[in-house]
C-alpha positions as CSV (number, residue, x, y, z in Angstrom):
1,X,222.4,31.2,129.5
2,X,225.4,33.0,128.7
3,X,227.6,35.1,131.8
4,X,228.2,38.8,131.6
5,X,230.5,41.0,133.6
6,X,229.7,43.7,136.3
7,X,232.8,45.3,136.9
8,X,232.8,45.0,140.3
9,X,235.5,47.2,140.9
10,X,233.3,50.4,140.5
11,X,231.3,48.6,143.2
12,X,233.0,51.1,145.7
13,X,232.8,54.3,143.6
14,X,229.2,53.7,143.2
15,X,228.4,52.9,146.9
16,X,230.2,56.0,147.8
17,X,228.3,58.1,145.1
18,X,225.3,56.6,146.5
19,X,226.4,57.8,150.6
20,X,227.2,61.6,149.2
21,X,223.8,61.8,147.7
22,X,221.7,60.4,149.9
23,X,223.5,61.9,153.4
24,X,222.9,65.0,151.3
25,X,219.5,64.8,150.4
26,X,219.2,63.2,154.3
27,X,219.9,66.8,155.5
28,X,218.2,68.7,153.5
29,X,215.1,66.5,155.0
30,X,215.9,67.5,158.5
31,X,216.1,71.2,157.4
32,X,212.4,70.6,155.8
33,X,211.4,69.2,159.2
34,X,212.1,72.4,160.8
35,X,210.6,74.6,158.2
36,X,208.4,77.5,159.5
37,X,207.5,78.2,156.1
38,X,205.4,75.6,154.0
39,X,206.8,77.0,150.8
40,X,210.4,76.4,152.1
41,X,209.8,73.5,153.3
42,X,208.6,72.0,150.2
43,X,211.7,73.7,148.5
44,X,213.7,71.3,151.0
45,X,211.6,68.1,150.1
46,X,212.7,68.9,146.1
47,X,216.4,69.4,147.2
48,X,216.3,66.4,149.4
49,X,214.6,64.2,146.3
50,X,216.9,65.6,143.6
51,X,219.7,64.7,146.0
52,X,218.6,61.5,146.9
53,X,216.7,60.3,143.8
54,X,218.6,61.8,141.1
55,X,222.4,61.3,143.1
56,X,221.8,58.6,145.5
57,X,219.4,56.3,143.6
58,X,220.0,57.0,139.9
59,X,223.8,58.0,139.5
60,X,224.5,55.1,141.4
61,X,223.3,52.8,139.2
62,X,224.8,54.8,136.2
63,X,227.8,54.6,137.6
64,X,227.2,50.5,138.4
65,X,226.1,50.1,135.4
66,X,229.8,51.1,133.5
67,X,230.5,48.0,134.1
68,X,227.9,45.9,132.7
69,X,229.0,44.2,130.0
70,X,228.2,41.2,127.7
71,X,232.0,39.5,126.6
72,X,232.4,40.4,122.7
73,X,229.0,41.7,122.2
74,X,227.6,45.4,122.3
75,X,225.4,46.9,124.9
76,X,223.0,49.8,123.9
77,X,220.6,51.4,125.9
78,X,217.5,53.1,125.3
79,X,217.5,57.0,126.0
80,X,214.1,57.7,126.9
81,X,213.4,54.7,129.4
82,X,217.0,55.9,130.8
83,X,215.4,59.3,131.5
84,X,212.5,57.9,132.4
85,X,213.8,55.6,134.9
86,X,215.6,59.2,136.8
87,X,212.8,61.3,136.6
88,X,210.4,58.7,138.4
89,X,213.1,57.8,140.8
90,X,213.1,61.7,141.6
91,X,209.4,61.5,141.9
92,X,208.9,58.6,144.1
93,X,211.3,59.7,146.3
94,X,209.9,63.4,147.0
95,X,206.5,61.5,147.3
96,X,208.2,59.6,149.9
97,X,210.1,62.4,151.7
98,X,206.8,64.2,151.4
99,X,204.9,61.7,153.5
100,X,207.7,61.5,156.3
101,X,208.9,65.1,156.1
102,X,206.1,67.3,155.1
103,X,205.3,68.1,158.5
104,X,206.8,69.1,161.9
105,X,204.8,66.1,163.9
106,X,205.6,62.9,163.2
107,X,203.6,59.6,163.4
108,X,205.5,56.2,163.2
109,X,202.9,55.5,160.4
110,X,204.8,58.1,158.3
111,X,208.3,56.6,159.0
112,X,206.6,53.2,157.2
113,X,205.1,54.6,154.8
114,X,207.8,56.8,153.5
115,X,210.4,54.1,153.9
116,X,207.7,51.6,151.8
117,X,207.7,54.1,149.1
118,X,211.2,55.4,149.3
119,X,212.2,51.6,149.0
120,X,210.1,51.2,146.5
121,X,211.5,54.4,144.9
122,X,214.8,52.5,144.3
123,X,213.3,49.1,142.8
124,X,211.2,51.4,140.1
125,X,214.2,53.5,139.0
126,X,216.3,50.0,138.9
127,X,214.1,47.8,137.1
128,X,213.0,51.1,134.8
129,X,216.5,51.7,134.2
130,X,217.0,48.1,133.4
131,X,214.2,48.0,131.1
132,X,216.3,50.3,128.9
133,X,218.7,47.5,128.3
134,X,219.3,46.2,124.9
135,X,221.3,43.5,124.5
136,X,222.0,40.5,121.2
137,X,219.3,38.6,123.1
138,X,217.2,38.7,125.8
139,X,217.3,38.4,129.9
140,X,214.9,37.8,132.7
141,X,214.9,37.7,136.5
142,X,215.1,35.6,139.8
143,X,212.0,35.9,141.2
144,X,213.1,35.2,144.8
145,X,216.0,37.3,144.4
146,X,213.7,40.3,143.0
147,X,211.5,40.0,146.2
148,X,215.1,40.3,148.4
149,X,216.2,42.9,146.5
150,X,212.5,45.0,147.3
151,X,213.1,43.9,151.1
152,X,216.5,45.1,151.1
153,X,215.5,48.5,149.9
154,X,212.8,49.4,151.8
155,X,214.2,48.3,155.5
156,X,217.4,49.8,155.1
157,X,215.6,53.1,153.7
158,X,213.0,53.0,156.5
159,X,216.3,52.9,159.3
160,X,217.8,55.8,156.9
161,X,215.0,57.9,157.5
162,X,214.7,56.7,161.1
163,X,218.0,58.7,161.8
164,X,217.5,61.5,159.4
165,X,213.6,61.8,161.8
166,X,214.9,61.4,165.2
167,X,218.7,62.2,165.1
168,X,220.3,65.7,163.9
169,X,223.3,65.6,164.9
170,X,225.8,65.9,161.8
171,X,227.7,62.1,162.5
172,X,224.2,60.7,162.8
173,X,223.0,62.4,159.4
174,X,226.2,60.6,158.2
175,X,225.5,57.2,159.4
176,X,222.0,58.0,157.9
177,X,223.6,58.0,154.4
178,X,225.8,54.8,155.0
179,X,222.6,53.3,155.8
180,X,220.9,54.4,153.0
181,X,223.9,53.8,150.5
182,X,223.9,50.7,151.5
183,X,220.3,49.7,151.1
184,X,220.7,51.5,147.2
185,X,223.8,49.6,146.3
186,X,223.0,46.5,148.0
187,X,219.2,46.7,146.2
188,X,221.3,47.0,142.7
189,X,223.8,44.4,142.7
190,X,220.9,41.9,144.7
191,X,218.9,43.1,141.2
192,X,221.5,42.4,139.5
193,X,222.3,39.2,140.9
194,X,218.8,37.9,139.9
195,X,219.4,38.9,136.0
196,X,219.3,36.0,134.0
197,X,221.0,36.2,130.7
198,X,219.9,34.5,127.4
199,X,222.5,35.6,124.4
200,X,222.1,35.1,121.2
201,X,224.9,35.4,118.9
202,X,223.2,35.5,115.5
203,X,220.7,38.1,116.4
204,X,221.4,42.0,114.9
205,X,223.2,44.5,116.7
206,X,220.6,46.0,119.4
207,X,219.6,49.8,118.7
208,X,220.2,52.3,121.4
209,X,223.0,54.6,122.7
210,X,226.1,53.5,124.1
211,X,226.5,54.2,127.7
212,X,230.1,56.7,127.4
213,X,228.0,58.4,124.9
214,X,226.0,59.8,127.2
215,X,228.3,60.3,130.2
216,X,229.7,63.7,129.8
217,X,225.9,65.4,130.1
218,X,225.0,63.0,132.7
219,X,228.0,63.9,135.0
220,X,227.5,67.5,134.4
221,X,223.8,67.2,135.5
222,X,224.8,65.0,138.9
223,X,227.4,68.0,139.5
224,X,224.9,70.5,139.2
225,X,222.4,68.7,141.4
226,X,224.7,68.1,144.2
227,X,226.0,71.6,144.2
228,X,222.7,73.2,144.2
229,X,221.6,71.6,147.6
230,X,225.4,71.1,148.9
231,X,225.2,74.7,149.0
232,X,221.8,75.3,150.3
233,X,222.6,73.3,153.3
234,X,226.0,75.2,154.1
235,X,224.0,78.5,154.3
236,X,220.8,77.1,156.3
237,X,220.7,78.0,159.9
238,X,222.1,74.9,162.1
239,X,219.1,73.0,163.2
240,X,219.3,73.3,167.4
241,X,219.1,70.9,169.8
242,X,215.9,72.5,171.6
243,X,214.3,73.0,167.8
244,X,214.6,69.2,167.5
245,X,213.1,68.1,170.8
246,X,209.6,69.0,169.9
247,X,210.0,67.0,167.2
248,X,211.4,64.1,169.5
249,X,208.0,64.3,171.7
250,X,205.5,64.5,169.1
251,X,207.5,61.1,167.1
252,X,204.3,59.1,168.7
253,X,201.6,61.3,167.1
254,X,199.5,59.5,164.8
């Protein structure tokens, strides 16, 4: 088995990539919540997703991943199964958002539900993503430390979504985000804890991209799809206290 780096000092940058997209996607949930209009609120759900899934989920690992790296050997990864591992992160998370914040009611069975498959969301887009790998070898996982990483995910995104349900104040929505960072990052670097490396020196040069070939289009993407919502949230209506507390008695509908 043979080591490889992580670059752990872009562990900071990507938690805090992962906090702006998913306290901005968090937001754009509440605004869905209190939707009168079931075309805008769906409209919200897609910001929210992009934001989270695409930002919060996906970029984060992108970013992570800069500093993966095998000592003296190349790293190339497949494009499509790159793609591939954003678009279904985008996916499962609207599916998720959908459940929890599709309607104005709420029923504790949503808030699991939607934090199962936002969780989830997270693991799929990692191990997708991952998948895209090509390295002079091959690698496999933990199993145990796979299973922690899918725990990890999906309780600290079920808390996340806990605040972004029940609390609207703007530090709350925050702390949502921290929460939720922290439950993307520490879900990646728990995955990535459970890689297990086999290198093999005499085996051909992998085919693929290399990751800095890709990252001027991938940054310009990310900018676009947290401007897009950023500035959908600054011009929505502030959500008010007495427009939340309906929201707040009906939590225990099932």
């Amino acid at each position: 088995m043979e080591h490889f780096a992580l670059g752990h000092w872009l562990l900071v940058l990507a938690y805090l990539t992962s906090v702006v997209g998913c306290a901005l996607g968090l937001a754009c949930a509440v605004q869905a919540r209190h939707a009168a209009d079931p075309r805008h609120r769906v409209r919200w759900l897609v910001l929210a997703a992009i934001s989270i899934g695409g930002v919060g989920i996906w970029l984060m690992h992108f970013v992570a991943m800069l500093g993966f790296s095998t000592p003296g050997m190349p790293v190339r990864y497949d494009i499509f199964r790159t793609v591939l591992s954003a678009v279904l992160s985008v996916t499962a998370v609207f599916a998720g958002l959908l459940v929890v914040g599709g309607r104005a009611k709420f029923g504790w069975w949503r808030l699991a539900v939607g934090g199962v498959v936002t969780g989830l969301a997270v693991n799929v887009m990692h191990y997708t993503g991952m998948s895209a790998l090509r390295v002079k070898g091959d690698f496999g996982y933990d199993g145990g430390l796979v299973v922690l990483s899918v725990v990890i995910a999906v309780v600290a995104a079920t808390a996340a979504l806990w605040f972004a349900v029940f609390l609207d104040r703007l530090s709350l929505r925050l702390l949502a985000g921290f929460v939720m960072g922290a439950a993307v990052t520490g879900m990646h670097y728990t995955g990535m804890a459970a890689v297990r490396m086999h290198m093999d020196m005499s085996a051909p040069d992998p085919a693929g991209a290399e990751v800095f070939s890709f990252l001027f289009p991938v940054f310009v993407l990310a900018a676009i799809a947290m401007a897009v919502p950023l500035c959908a949230v600054l011009m929505a209506p502030a959500v008010s206290p007495k427009a939340a507390e309906p929201v707040a008695e009906a939590s225990v509908t099932v």
